[in-house]
C-alpha positions as CSV (number, residue, x, y, z in Angstrom):
1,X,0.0,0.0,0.0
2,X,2.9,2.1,0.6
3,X,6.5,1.3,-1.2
4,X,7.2,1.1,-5.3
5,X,8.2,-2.4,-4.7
6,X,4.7,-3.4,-3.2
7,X,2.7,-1.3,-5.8
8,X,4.4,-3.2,-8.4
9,X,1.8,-6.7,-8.2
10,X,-1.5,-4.6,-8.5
11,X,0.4,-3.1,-11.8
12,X,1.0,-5.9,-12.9
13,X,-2.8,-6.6,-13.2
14,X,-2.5,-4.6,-16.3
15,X,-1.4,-8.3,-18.0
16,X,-4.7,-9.6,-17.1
17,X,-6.3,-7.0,-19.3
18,X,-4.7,-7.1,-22.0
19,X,-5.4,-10.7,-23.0
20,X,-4.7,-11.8,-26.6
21,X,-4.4,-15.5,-27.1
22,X,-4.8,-18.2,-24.8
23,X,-2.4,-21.3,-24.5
24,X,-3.3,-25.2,-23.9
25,X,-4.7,-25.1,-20.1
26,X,-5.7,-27.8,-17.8
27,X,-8.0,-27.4,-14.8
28,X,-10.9,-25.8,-14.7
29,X,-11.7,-24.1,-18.0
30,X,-14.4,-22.0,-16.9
31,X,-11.9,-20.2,-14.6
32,X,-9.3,-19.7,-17.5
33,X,-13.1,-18.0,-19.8
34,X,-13.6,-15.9,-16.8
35,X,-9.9,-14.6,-17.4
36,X,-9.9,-14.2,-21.0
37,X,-13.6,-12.5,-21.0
38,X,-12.0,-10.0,-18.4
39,X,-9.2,-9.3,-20.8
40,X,-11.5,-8.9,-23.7
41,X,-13.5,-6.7,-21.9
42,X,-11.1,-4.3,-20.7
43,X,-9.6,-4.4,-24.1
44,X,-13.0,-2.9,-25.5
45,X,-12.4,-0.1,-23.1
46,X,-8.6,0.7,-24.1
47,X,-9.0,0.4,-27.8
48,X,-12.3,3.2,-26.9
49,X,-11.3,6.1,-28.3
50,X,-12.4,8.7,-25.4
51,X,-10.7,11.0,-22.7
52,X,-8.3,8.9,-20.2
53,X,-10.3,9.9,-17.4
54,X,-13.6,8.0,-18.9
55,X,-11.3,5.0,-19.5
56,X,-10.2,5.1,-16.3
57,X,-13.5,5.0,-14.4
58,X,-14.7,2.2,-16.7
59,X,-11.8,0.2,-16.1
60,X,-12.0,0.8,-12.2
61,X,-16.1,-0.8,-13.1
62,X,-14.9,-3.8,-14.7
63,X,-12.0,-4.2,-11.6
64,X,-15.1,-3.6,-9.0
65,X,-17.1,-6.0,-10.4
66,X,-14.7,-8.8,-11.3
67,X,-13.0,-8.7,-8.2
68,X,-13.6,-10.1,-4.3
69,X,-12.0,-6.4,-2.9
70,X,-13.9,-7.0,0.5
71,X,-12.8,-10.5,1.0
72,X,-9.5,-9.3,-0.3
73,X,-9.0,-6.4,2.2
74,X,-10.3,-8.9,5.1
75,X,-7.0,-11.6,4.4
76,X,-4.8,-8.6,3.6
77,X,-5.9,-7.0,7.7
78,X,-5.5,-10.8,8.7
79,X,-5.7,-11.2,12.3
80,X,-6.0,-7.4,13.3
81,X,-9.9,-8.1,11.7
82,X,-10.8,-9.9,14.6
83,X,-9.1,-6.5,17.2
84,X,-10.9,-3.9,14.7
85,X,-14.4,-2.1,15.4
86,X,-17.1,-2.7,13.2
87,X,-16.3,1.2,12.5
88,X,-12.9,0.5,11.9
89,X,-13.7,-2.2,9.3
90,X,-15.7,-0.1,7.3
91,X,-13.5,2.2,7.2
92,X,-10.5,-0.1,6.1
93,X,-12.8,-2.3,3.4
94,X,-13.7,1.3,1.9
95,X,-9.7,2.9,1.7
96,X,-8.5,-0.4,0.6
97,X,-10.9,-0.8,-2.2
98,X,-10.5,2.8,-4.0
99,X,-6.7,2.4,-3.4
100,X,-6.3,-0.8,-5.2
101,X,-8.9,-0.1,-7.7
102,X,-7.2,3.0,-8.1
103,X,-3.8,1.8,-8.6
104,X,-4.7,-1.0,-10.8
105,X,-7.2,1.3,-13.0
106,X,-4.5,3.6,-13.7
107,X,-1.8,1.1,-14.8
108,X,-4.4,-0.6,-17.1
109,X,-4.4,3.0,-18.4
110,X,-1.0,2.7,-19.4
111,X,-1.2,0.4,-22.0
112,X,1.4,-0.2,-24.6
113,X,1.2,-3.2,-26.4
114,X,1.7,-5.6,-23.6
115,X,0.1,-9.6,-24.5
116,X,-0.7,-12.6,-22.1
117,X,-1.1,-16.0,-22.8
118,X,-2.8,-18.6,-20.4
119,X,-0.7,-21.6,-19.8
120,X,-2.1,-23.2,-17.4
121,X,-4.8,-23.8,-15.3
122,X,-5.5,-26.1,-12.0
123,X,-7.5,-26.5,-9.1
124,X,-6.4,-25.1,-5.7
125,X,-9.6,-26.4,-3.7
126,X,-13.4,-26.9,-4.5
127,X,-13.7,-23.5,-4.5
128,X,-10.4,-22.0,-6.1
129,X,-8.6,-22.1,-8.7
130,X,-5.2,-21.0,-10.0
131,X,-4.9,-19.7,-13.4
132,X,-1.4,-19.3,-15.0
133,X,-0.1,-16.5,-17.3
134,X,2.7,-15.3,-18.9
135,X,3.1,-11.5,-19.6
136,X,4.7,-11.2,-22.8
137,X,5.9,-7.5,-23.3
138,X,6.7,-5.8,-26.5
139,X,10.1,-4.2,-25.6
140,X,11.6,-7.8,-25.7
141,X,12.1,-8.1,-22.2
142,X,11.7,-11.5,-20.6
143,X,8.2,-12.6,-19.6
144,X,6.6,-11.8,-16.2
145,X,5.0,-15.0,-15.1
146,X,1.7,-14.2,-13.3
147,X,-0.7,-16.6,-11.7
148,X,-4.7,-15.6,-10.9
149,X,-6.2,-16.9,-8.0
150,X,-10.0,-16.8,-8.9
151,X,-12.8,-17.9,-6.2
152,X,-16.3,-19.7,-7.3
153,X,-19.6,-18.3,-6.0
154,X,-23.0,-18.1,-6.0
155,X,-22.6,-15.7,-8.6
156,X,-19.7,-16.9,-10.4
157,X,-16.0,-16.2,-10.8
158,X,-14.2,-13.3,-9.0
159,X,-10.5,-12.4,-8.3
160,X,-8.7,-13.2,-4.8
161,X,-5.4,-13.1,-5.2
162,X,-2.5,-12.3,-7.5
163,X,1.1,-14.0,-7.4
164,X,3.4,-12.1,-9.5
165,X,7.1,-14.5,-10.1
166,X,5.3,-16.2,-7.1
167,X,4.9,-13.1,-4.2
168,X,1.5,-13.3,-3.0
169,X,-0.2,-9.3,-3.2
170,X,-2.6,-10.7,-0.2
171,X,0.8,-11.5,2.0
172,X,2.8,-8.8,0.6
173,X,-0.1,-6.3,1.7
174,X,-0.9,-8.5,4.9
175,X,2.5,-8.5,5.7
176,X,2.9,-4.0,4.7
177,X,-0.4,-3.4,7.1
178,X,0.8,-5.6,10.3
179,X,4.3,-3.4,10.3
180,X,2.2,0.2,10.6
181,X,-0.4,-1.5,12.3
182,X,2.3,-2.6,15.1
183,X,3.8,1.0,15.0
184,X,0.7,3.2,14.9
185,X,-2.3,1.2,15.5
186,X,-5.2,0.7,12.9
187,X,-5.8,3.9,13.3
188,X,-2.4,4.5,12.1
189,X,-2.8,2.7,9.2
190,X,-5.8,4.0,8.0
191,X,-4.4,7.3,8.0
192,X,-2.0,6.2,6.2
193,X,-4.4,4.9,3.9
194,X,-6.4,8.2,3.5
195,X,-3.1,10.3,3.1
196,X,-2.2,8.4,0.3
197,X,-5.0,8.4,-1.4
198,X,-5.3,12.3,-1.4
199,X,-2.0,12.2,-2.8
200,X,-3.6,10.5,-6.0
C-alpha cells in the first residue's frame, strides 16, 4: 500500500487485461473463460477512443465487479480483523478498495502493447482455482510469469489473489499493514491509507 516495490503486483494486473491469445490449459476451464472474457473486456475499453479519465473509471467498473475487494482487504488485515471495530472495518474495506482499484485502473491505463497467454490452469480447492499466465511484453524483455487466483460463488467467478514470479499481493499487503499496524495502530494505518490516497 505504501513502497514502489509493493505497488508493483496490483500493476501488474494490467497483464490480465490485456489478453490476446490463450495457451493449452488444464484445470478448470471455466476459470481460465472468466480470465480471457476480463481481458477482452477491458480491451473494448482501451481500444475506446475517449478522454483517459472516462477510460479510467470504466476500467475501475470492470476491476469492481470482477473482483472479491472485500474478501480481499479482510486476508490482507488478517488477524488485526478480529481486534478492529465494526467502524474501523468499514472504514479499512472502503480505503482499501479505491486504493487498489485506483492503482490497478490507472496502470491498465498505461497500456502499450503488452500480451498474455494462459498456460495453465489447475485447481487449488473446491472453491479456487489458479490460473497461469505469462506476460509477454513488447520491448523484448523477458516474460513476467503471473498466476490468478480466482474464487467460485453463487454468482460466479471473482478475483482473490494475484502471485506475481510467485509473491503473493494478499501477503505482501498483509505483511505492509501488520508493520504500521504494530507502529501506529489501525488507526495509524488507516491514516496512512487516507493520506495516500489524497495524494492520488
Amino acid at each position: 500500500m505504501m513502497s514502489t516495490r509493493r505497488e508493483l503486483l496490483p500493476a501488474l494486473a494490467s497483464g490480465l487485461m490485456i489478453a490476446r491469445r490463450a495457451g493449452a490449459t488444464t484445470g478448470d476451464a471455466s476459470a481460465k473463460q472468466f480470465i480471457q472474457r476480463l481481458g477482452d473486456r477491458t480491451l473494448a475499453v482501451l481500444d475506446q477512443p475517449t478522454s483517459a479519465p472516462e477510460k479510467l473509471s470504466q476500467l475501475k467498473q470492470i476491476l469492481d465487479q470482477a473482483t472479491d475487494l472485500e474478501l480481499v482487504a479482510r486476508l490482507v488485515l488478517g488477524r488485526y480483523w478480529r481486534q478492529a471495530t465494526p467502524e474501523q472495518h468499514a472504514e479499512f474495506v472502503a480505503l482499501f478498495k479505491e486504493l487498489l482499484m485506483q492503482t490497478m485502473a490507472e496502470r491498465m491505463s498505461w497500456y502499450n502493447g503488452q500480451t498474455f497467454e494462459i498456460t495453465n490452469s489447475r485447481l487449488v480447492d473446491e472453491r479456487d482455482t489458479m490460473v497461469a499466465t505469462r506476460i509477454l511484453r513488447p520491448s523484448g524483455k523477458p516474460p513476467i510469469l503471473v498466476d490468478w487466483r480466482v474464487r467460485q460463488g453463487a454468482g460466479g467467478y471473482l478475483l482473490i489473489d494475484i502471485l506475481a514470479e510467485g509473491v503473493s499481493l494478499v501477503v505482501t499487503q498483509r505483511a505492509e499493514a501488520a508493520e504500521v499496524i504494530n507502529q501506529r495502530g489501525i488507526d495509524g494505518l488507516l491514516a496512512e491509507m487516507r493520506t495516500r490516497l489524497e495524494r492520488r
